[in-house]
C-alpha positions in Angstrom: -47.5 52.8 -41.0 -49.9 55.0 -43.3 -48.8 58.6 -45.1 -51.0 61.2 -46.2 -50.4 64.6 -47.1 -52.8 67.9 -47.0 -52.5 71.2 -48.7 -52.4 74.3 -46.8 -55.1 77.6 -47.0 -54.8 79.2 -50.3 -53.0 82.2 -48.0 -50.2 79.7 -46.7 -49.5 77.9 -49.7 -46.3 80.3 -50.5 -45.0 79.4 -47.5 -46.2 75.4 -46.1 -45.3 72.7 -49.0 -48.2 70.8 -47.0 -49.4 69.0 -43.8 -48.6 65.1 -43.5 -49.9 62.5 -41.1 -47.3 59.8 -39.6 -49.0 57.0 -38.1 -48.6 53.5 -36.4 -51.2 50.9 -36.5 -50.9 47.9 -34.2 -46.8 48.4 -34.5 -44.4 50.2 -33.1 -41.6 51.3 -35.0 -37.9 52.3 -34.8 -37.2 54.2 -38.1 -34.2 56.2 -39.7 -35.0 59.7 -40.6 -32.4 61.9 -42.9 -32.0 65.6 -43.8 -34.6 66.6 -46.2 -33.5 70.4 -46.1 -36.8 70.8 -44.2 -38.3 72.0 -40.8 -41.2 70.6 -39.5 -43.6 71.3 -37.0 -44.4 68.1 -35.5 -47.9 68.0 -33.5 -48.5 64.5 -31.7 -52.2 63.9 -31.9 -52.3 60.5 -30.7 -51.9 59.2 -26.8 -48.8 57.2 -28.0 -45.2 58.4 -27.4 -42.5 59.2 -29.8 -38.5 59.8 -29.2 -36.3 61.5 -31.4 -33.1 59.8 -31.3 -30.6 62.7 -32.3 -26.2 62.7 -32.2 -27.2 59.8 -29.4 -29.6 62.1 -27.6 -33.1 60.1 -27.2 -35.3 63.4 -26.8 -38.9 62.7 -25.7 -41.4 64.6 -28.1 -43.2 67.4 -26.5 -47.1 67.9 -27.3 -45.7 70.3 -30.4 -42.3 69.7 -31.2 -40.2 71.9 -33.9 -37.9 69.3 -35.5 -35.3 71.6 -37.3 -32.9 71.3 -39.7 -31.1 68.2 -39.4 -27.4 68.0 -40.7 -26.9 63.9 -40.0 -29.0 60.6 -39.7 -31.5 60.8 -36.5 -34.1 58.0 -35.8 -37.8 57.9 -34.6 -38.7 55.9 -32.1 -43.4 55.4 -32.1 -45.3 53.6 -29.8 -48.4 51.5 -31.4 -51.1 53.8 -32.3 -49.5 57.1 -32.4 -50.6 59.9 -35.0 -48.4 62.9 -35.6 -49.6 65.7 -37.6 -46.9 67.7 -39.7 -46.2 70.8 -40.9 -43.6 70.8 -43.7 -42.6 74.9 -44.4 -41.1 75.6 -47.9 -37.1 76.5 -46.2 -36.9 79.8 -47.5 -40.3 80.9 -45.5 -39.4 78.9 -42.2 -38.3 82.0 -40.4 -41.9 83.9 -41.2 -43.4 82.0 -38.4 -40.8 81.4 -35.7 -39.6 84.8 -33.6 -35.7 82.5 -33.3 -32.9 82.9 -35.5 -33.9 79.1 -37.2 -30.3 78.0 -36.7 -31.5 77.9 -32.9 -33.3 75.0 -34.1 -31.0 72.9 -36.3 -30.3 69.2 -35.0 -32.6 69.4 -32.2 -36.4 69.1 -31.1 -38.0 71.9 -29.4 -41.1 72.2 -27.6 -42.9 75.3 -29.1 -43.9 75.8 -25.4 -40.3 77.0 -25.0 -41.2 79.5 -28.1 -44.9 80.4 -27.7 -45.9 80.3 -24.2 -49.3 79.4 -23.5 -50.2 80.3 -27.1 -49.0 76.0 -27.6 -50.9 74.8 -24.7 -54.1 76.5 -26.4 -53.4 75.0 -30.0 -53.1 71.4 -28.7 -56.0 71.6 -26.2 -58.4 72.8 -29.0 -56.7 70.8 -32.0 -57.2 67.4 -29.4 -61.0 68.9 -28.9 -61.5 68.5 -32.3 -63.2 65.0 -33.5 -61.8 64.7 -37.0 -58.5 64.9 -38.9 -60.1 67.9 -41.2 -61.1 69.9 -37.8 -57.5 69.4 -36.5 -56.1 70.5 -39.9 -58.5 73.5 -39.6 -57.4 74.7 -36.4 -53.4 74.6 -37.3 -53.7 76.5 -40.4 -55.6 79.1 -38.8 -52.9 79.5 -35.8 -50.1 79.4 -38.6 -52.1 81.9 -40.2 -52.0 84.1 -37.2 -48.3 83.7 -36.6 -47.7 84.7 -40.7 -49.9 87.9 -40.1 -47.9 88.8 -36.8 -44.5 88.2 -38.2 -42.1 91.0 -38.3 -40.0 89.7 -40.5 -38.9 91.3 -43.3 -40.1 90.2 -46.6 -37.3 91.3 -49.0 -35.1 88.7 -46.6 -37.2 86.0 -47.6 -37.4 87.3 -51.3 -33.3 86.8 -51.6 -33.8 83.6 -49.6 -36.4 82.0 -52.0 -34.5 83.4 -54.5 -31.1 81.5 -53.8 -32.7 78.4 -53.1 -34.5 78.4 -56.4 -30.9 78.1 -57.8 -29.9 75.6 -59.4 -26.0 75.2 -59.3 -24.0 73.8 -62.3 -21.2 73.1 -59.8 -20.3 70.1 -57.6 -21.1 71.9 -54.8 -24.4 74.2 -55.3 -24.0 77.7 -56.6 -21.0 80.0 -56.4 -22.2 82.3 -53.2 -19.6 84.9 -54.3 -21.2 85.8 -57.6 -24.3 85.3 -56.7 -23.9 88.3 -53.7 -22.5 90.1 -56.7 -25.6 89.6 -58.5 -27.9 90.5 -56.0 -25.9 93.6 -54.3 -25.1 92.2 -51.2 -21.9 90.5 -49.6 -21.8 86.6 -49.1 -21.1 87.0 -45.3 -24.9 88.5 -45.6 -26.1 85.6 -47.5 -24.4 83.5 -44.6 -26.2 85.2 -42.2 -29.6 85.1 -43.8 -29.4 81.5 -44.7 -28.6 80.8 -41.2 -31.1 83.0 -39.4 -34.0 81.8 -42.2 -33.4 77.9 -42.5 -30.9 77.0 -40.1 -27.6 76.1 -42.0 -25.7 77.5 -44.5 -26.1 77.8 -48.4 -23.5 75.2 -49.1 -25.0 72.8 -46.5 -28.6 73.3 -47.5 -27.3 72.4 -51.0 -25.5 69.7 -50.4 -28.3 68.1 -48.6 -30.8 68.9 -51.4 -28.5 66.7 -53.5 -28.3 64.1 -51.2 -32.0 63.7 -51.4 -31.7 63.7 -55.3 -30.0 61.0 -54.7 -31.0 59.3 -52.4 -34.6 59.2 -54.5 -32.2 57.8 -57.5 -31.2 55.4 -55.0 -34.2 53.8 -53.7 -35.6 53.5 -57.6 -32.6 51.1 -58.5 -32.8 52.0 -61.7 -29.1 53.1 -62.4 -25.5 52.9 -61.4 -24.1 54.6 -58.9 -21.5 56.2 -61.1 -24.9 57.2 -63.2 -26.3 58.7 -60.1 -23.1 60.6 -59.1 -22.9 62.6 -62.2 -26.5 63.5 -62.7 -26.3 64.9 -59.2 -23.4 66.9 -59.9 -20.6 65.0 -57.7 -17.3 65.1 -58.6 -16.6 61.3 -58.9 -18.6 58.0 -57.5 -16.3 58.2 -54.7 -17.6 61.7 -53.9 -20.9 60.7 -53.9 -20.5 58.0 -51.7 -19.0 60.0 -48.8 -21.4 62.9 -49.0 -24.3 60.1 -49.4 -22.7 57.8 -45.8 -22.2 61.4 -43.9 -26.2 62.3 -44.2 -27.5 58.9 -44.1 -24.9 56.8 -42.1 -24.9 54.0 -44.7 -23.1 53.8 -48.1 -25.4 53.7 -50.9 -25.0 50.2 -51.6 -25.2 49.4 -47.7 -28.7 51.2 -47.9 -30.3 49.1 -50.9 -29.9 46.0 -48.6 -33.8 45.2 -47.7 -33.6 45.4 -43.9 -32.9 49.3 -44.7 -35.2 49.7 -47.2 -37.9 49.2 -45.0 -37.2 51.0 -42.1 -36.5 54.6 -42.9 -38.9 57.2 -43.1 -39.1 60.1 -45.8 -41.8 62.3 -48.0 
């Protein structure tokens, strides 16, 4: 399996962290995939099939497939040869290029068909017209640059948004949403609301799952204890830790430094 990552137009780059290629060589491959806090906009340009195995649902991947928010452990499932081209959006600007309330999307695949009509059909038809990887590229960031200048969506939203995700908590739990609505003149229901219509799940879950992938990074380096790891990532205890970490990846964090794991999961 190869990875390579892309940077966006210099107009997009506020909003995409970056386009990344998945692909199998002469193997297929049945791979564990965890919350990153991300969506993704998954476009297969391969002939080989791919199955997203999600709360025991196996989900065939459409052409273009919006993977949203995930809350739990999921799977992939690839056939040999199979190239999927991603977009990875920065969380607070997901909702700039989807009409949905982006909660619509969490824990589930979705065929943008179901979102953009025929608009889908034409960006795979010409992206799979397209001879090289750089072409392909080309033609997604101009259709994401389309859907940017269309959307109706209203900026100062995804100010606030960017804004609370930038935080950085001192608590066990990510920030305190009461004072910050306070600080920003606005009530935490609102912020509820806004974090659910612009990524897909709420404050505290988004930050709870940005510290699991702190540590899960702190994990797979090996490099400390996981007492060590607990309290640089702001859990309470190790046993804290260890629940949080098993509830988003399925495994405790000792269970998931075993070698059989290590190699079959996928992440950037």
């Amino acid at each position: 399996m190869e990875m390579q990552t892309f940077l966006p137009s210099d107009i997009l780059k506020s909003y995409i962290k970056y386009y990344w290629v998945f692909a199998t060589d002469q193997q297929s491959i049945n791979d564990a995939i965890y919350p990153s806090g991300y969506l993704e906009l998954a476009i297969n340009i391969s002939e080989g099939e791919v199955v997203s195995v999600l709360n025991d649902r196996y989900i065939g991947m459409p052409p273009v497939e919006v993977l949203g928010q995930l809350t739990a452990p999921a799977r992939i499932i690839a056939g040999k040869q199979t190239t999927l081209l991603v977009t990875r959006f920065y969380p607070h600007a997901t909702g700039l290029f989807f009409p949905n309330r982006i909660a619509d999307f969490t824990d589930d695949s979705v065929d943008l068909l179901d979102v953009f009509k025929t608009d889908t059909v034409d960006l795979h038809a010409r992206m799979m017209d397209q001879r090289t990887l750089a072409q392909k590229i080309g033609i997604l960031d101009g259709f994401l640059v389309r859907q940017l200048i269309k959307s109706q969506k209203n900026l100062s939203q995804i100010s606030l948004v960017e804004s609370i995700c930038r935080y950085a908590g001192t608590g066990g739990d990510g920030p305190d949403i009461e004072q910050l609505a306070l600080q920003h003149g606005v009530s935490a229901r609102y912020i509820q609301k806004l974090f659910l219509d612009c990524i897909g799940i709420t404050p505290k879950r988004f930050f709870n799952i940005r510290r699991f992938n702190k540590s899960l990074d702190l994990v797979r380096k090996a490099q400390e204890s996981l007492t060590s790891i607990a309290y640089e990532c702001g859990y309470y205890d190790q046993a804290h830790f260890i629940r949080e970490f098993k509830a988003f990846s399925g495994v405790t964090p000792s269970r998931f430094l075993q070698p059989a794991l290590l190699e079959n999961t996928t992440g950037i």
